[in-house]
N, C-alpha and C positions, 0 to 999 in steps of 0.2 A: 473647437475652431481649428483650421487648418492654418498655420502662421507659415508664411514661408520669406523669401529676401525681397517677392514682387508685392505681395501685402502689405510689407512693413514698410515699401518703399513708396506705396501710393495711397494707403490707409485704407484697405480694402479689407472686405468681411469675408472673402473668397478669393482664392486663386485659378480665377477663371476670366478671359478675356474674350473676346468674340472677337474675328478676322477682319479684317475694315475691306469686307468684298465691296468689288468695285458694284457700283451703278445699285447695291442691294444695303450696304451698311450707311444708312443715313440715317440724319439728327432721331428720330423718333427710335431706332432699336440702338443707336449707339446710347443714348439719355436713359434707354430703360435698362439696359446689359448696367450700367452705373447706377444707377438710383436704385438698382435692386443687390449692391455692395461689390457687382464685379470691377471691372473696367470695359468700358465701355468706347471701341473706337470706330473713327468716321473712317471712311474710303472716302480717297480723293479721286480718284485715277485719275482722268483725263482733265479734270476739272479744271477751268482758269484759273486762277490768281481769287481775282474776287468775287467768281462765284463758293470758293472753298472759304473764305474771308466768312460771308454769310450762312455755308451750312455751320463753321464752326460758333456763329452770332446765335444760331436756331438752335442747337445742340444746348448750349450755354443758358438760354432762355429754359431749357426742360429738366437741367439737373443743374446742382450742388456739384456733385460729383466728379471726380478727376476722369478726361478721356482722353484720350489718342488721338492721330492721326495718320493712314497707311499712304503711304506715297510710291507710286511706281517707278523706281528711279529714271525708265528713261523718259519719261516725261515729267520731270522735277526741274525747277528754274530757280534761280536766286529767287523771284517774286514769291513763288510758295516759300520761299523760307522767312520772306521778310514778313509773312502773314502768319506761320506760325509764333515770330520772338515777339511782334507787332501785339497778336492776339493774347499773348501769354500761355498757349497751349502745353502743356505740361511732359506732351512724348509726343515724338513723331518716330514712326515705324516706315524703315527704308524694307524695297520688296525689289526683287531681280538682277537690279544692277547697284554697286555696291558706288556710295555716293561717294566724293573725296576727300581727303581730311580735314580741308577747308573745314567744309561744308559740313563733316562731325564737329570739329570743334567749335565754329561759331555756334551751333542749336547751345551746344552745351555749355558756354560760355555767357548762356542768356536765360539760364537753368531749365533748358530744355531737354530732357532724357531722352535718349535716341538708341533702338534696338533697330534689328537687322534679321529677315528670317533669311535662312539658307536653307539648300537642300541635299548639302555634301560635306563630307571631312575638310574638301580643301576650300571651299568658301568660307566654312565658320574658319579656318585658320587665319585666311585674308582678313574677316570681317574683325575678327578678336584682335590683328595688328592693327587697326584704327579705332581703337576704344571704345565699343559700344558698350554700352552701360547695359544689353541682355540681348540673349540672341535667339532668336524662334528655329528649332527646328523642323523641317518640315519632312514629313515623311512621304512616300510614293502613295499612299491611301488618300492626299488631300485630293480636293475638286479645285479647279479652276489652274491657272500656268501652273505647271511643277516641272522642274526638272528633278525633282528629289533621286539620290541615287540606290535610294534602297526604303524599305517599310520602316516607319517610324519604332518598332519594337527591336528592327536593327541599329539603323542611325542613329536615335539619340543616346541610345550607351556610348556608344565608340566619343560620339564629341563631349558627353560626360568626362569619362575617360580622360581625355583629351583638354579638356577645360575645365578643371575640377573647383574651381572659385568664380566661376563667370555665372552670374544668374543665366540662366535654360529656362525656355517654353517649350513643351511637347505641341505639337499640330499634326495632323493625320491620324484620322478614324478614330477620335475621341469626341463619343456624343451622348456619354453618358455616367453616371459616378462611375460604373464600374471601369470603365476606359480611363476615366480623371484617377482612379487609385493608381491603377496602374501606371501611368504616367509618373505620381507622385513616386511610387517607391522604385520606380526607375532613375529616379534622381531632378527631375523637373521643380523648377518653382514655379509653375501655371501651367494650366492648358492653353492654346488657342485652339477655338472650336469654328470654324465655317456654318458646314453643313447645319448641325444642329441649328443656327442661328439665323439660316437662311430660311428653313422651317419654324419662324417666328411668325408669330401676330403683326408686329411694327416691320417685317421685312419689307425691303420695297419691291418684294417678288410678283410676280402676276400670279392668280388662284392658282390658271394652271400649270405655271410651273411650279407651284406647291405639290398641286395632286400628283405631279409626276414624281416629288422627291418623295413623297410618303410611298407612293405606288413599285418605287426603284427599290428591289434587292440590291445585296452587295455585291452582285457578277452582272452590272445595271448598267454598267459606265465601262467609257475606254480612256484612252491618253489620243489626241490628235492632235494634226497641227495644220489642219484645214481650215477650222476657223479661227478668222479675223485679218481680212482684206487690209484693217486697219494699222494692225503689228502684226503681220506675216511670220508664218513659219516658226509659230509659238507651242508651244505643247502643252496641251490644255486637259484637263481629267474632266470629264462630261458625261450625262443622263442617253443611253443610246435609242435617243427618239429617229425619228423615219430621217432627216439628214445625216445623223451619225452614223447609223445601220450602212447606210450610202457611199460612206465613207470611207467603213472598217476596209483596210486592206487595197482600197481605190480610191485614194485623196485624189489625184492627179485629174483624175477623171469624170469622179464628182463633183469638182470645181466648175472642169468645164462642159458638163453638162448643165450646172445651174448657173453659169455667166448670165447675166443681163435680169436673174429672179430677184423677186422682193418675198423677205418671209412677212413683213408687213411695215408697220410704223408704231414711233413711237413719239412722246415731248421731250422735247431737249430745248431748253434757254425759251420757251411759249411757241414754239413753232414745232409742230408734226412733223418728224424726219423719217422717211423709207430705210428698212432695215434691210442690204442687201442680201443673200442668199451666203449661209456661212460667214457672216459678219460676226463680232463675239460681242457686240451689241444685248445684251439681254434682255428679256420681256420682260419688265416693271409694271409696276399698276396699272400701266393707263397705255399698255402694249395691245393693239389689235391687228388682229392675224392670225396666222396659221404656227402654232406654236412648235406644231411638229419639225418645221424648217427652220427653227431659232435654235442657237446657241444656249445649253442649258446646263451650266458647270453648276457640280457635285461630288463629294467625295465618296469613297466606297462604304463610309457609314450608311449612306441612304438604308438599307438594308434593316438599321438598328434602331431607326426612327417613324414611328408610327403614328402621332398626329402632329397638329401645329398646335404650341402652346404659346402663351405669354411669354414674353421673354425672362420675368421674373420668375415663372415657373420651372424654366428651364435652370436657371441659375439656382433657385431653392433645391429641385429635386437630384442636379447631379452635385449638390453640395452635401447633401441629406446620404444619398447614397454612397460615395464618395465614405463620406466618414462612417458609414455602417462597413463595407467593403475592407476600411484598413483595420477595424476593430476584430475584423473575421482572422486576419492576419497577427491579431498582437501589436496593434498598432492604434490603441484608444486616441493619444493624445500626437499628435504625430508634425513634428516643428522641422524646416529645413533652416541651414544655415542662411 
């Protein structure tokens, strides 16, 4: 068993988390990432107030199990926070913009555990002067916003280094034991996994955006910041389907070439909504259209992942492996502080 400070601090059988992607991390893969011994968390992103209230009611309904929630900070309001102390949600994970102190220490005041991913030296310094109880690193290899300023095999030593008593998450291009060892004896107490997770059974992905993450090598994806009309001028790690190719190198022009396009629609709150042309809207279940003109965030792992499993399978075999991996090293029984 891999014990580390995020296991003993949520009662977990693995130190492995899955990423609360937006529009794809809901109740059904955040309940099974949990009930199969990880942690298991919800994406909010844009979500109202009381629609988040009920994915965390639906989540609650399918596990036992402690789970999360990822909040976008600039779309976070008092009202999500009064839903997570209200709900008694166990962690809430801030993403981009770093929330206020306030607003750390009421969660935690209500014994709500609050982490923070960053994706530079000097945000985890920001983020570690307002007490987060663990901090995700994120590496330039992840999918979806990044501004990371370097590959996760860079970046999380340095803030190791740097923060030698603060629980650490590893994130970017870990999608499998052997990337989870590595993570480990780089000094992380969890992974956080996206990609892999997104390439789940219970994701809320559309087929075809499956087939394209299975189908993506790792030189499959770029960094843009064309999509999303919605949050503009974001930099986003994405799958280089026929919009992004479009893109590479001619944002400006690719926009306004598809002004006024629809890549199709989707359900949002029971009502069919038109996804515009480079929207960061993603194709979910129940997306019809042309998927090639959707927004399709992935990290550079796609490359190392090759079918869609269970999401308990996923958690068994990079924990299996994982622990073969550190044993290859001299490392059988292997405990972080």
């Amino acid at each position: 068993m891999i014990e580390t400070a995020i296991t003993r601090a949520f009662g977990l059988a693995t130190p492995i988390v899955n990423a609360g992607m937006a529009m794809i991390a809901r109740p059904p893969l955040t309940a099974a990432v949990s009930n199969a011994g990880g942690l298991g968390t919800l994406g909010c992103d844009i979500s109202p107030p009381e629609r988040l209230r009920e994915m965390i009611r639906e989540t609650r309904a399918m596990t036992d199990g402690p789970f999360g929630v990822d909040l976008i900070g600039d779309f976070v309001t008092d009202a999500h926070l009064d839903v997570l102390i209200e709900e008694a949600v166990p962690l809430a994970i801030f993403f981009w913009t770093l929330p206020t102190a306030a607003q750390v220490a009421r969660l935690r005041a209500a014994s709500v555990a609050v982490w923070m991913q960053v994706g530079s030296v000097a945000e985890a310094k920001a983020a570690h002067a307002l007490g987060f109880d663990a901090l995700i690193v994120q590496g330039a290899e992840a999918g979806g916003h990044t501004r990371a300023e370097a590959s996760t095999m860079t970046l999380f030593p340095r803030v190791r280094a740097m923060l030698p008593d603060t629980p650490l998450l590893a994130s970017g291009g870990i999608a499998d034991g052997r990337t989870m060892a590595a993570a480990l004896v780089l000094g992380a107490d969890s992974v956080w996994c996206g990609t892999r997770f997104l390439a789940a059974r219970k994701s809320a992905a559309h087929d075809d955006y499956l087939s394209r993450v299975i189908a993506a090598d790792v030189g499959d994806t770029a960094v843009l910041t064309a999509y999303g009309p919605e949050w503009p001028d974001q930099p986003m790690r994405v799958i280089l389907n026929d919009s992004a190719r479009a893109a590479l190198g001619n944002e400006d022009r690719a926009l306004a070439e598809a002004a006024g396009d629809t890549a199709g629609t989707v359900e949002m709150d029971g009502a069919r909504v038109p996804i515009p042309a480079y929207s960061a809207i993603l194709p979910t279940r129940d997306f019809e259209g042309d998927i090639e003109k959707t927004c399709l965030t992935a990290g550079q792992s796609t490359g190392n992942i090759a079918e869609i499993l269970p999401a308990a399978e996923i958690v068994r075999r990079m924990t299996e492996e994982a622990e073969a991996a550190l044993r290859r090293v001299g490392l059988p029984a292997m405990k972080a502080a």
